[in-house]
C-alpha positions, 0 to 999 in steps of 0.5 A: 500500500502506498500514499502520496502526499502532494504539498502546494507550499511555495515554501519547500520543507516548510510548515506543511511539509513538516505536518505531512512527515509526521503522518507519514511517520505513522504510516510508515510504522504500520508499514505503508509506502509514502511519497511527498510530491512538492511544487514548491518553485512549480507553476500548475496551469489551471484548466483550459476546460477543453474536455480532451481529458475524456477517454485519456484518463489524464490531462493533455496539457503537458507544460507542467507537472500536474500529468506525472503527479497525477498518474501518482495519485491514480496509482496510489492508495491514499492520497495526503493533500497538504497545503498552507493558508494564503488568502483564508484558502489553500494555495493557488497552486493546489486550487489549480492542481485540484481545478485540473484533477477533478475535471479528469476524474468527472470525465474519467469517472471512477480514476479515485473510487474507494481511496483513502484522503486526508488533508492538512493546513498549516496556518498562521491564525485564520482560514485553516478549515476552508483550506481543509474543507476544500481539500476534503470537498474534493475527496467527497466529490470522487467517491473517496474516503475521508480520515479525520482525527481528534481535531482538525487537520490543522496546526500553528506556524507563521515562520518556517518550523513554527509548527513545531511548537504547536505539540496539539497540532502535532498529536493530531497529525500522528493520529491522523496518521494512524487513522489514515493506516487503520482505514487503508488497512481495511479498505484493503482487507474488503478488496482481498475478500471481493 
């Protein structure tokens, strides 16, 4: 079993990278592959809503790395969506790659059926639960999975490494990371029985 996690920060190894290691973590304790894609210094196109995606199972465009990261997420088995706060809102490249993503799976459809997804936000103060609700909405859009925790997939850091310091936001992402393993694991058992 394998997730990839898709980090949308300008800001390599930041924050949000720091809050996607620490569920990876877990699921490499129970023993699950894990993958950071980065498009920190990337520029993803938005969607030309050509619908020439239709029967191709990926996108046609290929000036960026939306395609490559794309097949990852189709052969993935969880998917880890991570992005910082900017304008009360996850990143704009994560709304363009999401934009691009979810037009593929509608004329595609059945590409994400039955993944696990989760998301996580790093936040200075505010608008942390609209980034994770639209990374989330677009899990329910595909007929995905959503793993949650205790609290909201959420922590603390204005400056890079700022999130270390938040420790709730930390525990949570750990136990995002178990609940994440625990549901993969399933969903596994299920697919082994049919």
């Amino acid at each position: 079993m394998k997730v990839l996690a898709i980090n949308s920060s300008a800001r390599k190894d930041g924050n949000t990278a720091i809050l996607i290691d620490h569920v990876f973590q877990e699921l490499n304790k129970a023993g699950i592959e894990t993958e950071l894609v980065q498009l920190a210094g990337q520029i993803i196109e938005p969607c030309k809503a050509c619908w020439a995606c239709q029967g191709m199972k990926n996108c046609v465009h290929k000036k960026d790395t939306f395609c490559n990261t794309f097949e990852k997420m189709v052969e993935a088995d969880g998917i880890l969506l991570g992005s910082p706060v900017y304008t009360a809102n996850v990143s704009a490249n994560m709304q363009a790659f999401l934009e691009r993503a979810a037009v593929v799976c509608d004329m595609n459809p059945g590409l994400l059926t039955h993944k696990a997804g989760a998301a996580v936000t790093a936040a200075r103060r505010g608008g942390a639960l609209q980034a994770v609700d639209s990374m989330n909405h677009f899990f329910l859009n595909h007929e995905m999975y959503v793993v949650g925790s205790v609290y909201w997939n959420m922590a603390y850091g204005r400056l890079p490494g700022d999130v270390l310091k938040d420790q709730e936001g930390l525990d949570n992402m750990r136990n995002l990371g178990r609940n994440m393993a625990y549901l993969m694991k399933v969903l596994q058992k299920d697919q082994d029985v049919t």
